[in-house]
N, C-alpha and C positions, 0 to 999 in steps of 0.2 A: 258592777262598777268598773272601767277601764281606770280611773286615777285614785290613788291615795296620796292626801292632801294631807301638810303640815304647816301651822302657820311658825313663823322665824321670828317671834315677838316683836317687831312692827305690825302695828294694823294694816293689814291687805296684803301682807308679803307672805309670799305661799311658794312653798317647795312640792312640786307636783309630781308625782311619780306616776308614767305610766304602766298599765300590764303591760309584760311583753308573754306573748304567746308563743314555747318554743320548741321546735322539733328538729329533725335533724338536717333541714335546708336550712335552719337557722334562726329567726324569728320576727310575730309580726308584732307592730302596736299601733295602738292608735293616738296622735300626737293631739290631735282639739276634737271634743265632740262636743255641738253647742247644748245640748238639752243638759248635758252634768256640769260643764264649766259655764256654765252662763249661772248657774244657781251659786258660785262659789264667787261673780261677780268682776269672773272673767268674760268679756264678750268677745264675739267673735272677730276675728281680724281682719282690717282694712288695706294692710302695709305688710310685703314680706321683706326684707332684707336677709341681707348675708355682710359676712366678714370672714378672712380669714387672716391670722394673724402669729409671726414668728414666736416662739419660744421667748418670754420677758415684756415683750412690747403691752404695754397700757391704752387703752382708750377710756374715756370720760373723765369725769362724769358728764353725763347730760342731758337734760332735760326740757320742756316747753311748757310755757305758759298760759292758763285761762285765756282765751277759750279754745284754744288746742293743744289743749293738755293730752297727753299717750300714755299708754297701759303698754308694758311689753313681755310678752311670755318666750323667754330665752330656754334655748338648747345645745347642746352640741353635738354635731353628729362623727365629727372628728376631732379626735383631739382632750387636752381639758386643761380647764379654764376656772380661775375663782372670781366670780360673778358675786357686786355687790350694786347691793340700793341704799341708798342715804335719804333719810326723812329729809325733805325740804319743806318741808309744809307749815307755814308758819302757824301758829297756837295748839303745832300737835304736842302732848306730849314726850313723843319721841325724838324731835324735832332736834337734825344735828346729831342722830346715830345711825349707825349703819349695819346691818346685816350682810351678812355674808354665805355661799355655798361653793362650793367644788362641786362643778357639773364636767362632766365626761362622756364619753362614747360607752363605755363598760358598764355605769349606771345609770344610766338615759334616763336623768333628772331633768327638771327644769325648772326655772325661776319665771314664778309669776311678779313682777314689780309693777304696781296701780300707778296709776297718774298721781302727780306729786311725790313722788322719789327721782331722784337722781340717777342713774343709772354708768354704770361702769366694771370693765374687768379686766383683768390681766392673764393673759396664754402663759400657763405653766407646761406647757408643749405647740409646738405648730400646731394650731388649733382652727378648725372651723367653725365659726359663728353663726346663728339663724336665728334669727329674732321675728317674732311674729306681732305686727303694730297693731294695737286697737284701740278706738275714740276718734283719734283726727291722723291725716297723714301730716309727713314731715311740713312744719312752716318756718323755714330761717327767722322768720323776722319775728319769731315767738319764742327761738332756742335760746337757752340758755343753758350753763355750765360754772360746774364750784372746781375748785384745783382737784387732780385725783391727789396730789401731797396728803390730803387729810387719811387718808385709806395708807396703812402699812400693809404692803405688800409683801409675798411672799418670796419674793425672788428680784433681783437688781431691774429696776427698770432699765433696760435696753433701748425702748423707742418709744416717742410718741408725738403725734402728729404738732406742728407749730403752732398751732389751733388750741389745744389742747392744755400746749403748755404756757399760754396766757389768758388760762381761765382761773377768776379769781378767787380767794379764800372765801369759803363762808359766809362770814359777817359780810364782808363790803359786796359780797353777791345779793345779799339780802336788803343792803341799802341801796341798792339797786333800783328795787322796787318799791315802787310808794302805794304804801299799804290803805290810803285813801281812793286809788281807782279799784274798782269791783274786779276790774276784768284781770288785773295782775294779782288775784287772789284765789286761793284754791277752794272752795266751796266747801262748808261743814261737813255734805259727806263725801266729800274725797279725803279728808282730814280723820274723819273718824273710820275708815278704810271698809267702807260699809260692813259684808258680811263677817260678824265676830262669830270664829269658829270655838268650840269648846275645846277645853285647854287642857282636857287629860287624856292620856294617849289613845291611841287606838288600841286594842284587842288583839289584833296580832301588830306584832312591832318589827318582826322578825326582817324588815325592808329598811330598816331606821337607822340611818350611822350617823349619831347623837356628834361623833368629833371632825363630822366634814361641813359643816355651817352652824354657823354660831351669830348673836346680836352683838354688836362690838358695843358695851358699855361703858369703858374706861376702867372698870374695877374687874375686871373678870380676867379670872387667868392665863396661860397662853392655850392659845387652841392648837390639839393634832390632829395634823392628818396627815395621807399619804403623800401631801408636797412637802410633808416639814412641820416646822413650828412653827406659830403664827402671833405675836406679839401683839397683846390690844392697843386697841385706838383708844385714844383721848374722846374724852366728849366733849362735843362742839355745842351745847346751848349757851356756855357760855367763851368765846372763841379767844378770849384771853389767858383761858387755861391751857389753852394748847401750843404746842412747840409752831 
């Protein structure tokens, strides 16, 4: 197996670890290979992008709409980054929580976030971004975006694009959409995040750092890592509980 795979307690949100193979030029890995990640209900990608992005600055959330809805399997090859997915999916259980990971250059993790999450993170250093799209490519006139405000961040937002920063709260993002058209609706199994992984660890763990992503439930304690201390979020299913 090149990947060991962990799910982040949203259905479909996967923390992907590749091998890295290494000797003394350094090391190799292999970042998608479709016969293992297409069984884990990643497919293969249509869309590559990049970002790179100063030390503080925010991007997202954001996401698109039935019937071009995106899958994104994020990396970073420089830099690091706390990379989160927020359930948007309306009748999921999770619906309005977000998960979170610290991906960097040093553990060449990566977040797999399914169609129907949210998608957004914040550079805890100059950071490079690579994002690998799959399902649809980008279509403006299907994007859509909830405020990053709901995500407590690690670090002072510094910057983020105008765009970004008149993207709405939760709730009135959701009334947005009228849950009567098909097409503005995530399909049962994008909601149930198809492949349910089993939920007891792997046999060796010895790659597993339990305090650098965590599910932001609103009751869970503060999370560490090596950017700090991370305060949880509120939970948004119902958006009057939150600040």
């Amino acid at each position: 197996m090149s990947f060991e795979v962990e799910e982040l307690g949203i259905p479909g949100v996967l923390l992907v670890r590749p091998r890295r193979f290494r000797d003394r030029r350094g090391y190799f890995a292999e970042l998608y290979r479709s016969s293992e990640l297409e069984h884990l209900g990643i497919p293969t990608p249509i869309q590559l992008n990049a970002s790179f992005s100063f030390r503080g600055v925010v991007r997202g959330l954001h996401y698109q709409l039935p019937p071009r809805e995106q899958g994104k399997l994020v990396f970073v090859p420089r830099g690091r980054i706390l990379d989160v997915a927020m359930d948007v999916r309306r009748g999921s259980p999770t619906f309005g929580q977000y998960a979170s990971a610290e991906l960097d250059e040093e553990n060449g993790d990566m977040l797999w976030i399914p169609p129907g999450l949210a998608h957004g993170f914040q550079a805890l250093e100059d950071s490079l971004v690579v994002y690998m799209v799959t399902h649809n490519e980008y279509a403006p006139e299907r994007e859509r975006c909830v405020s990053y405000g709901h995500v407590v961040w690690p670090l002072e937002v510094t910057a983020a694009s105008d765009k970004d920063g008149r993207c709405p709260e939760l709730a009135r993002a959701m009334c947005s959409i009228d849950p009567r058209r098909p097409a503005d609706n995530f399909p049962s199994s994008i909601i149930s995040g198809g492949l349910q992984l089993r939920q007891e660890p792997p046999a060796d763990t010895s790659w597993h750092h339990p305090q650098r992503h965590e599910l932001h439930r609103g009751r869970i304690g503060r999370i560490r890592g090596r950017g700090g201390s991370y305060p949880p979020a509120c939970r948004l299913s119902d958006s009057r509980r939150c600040p």
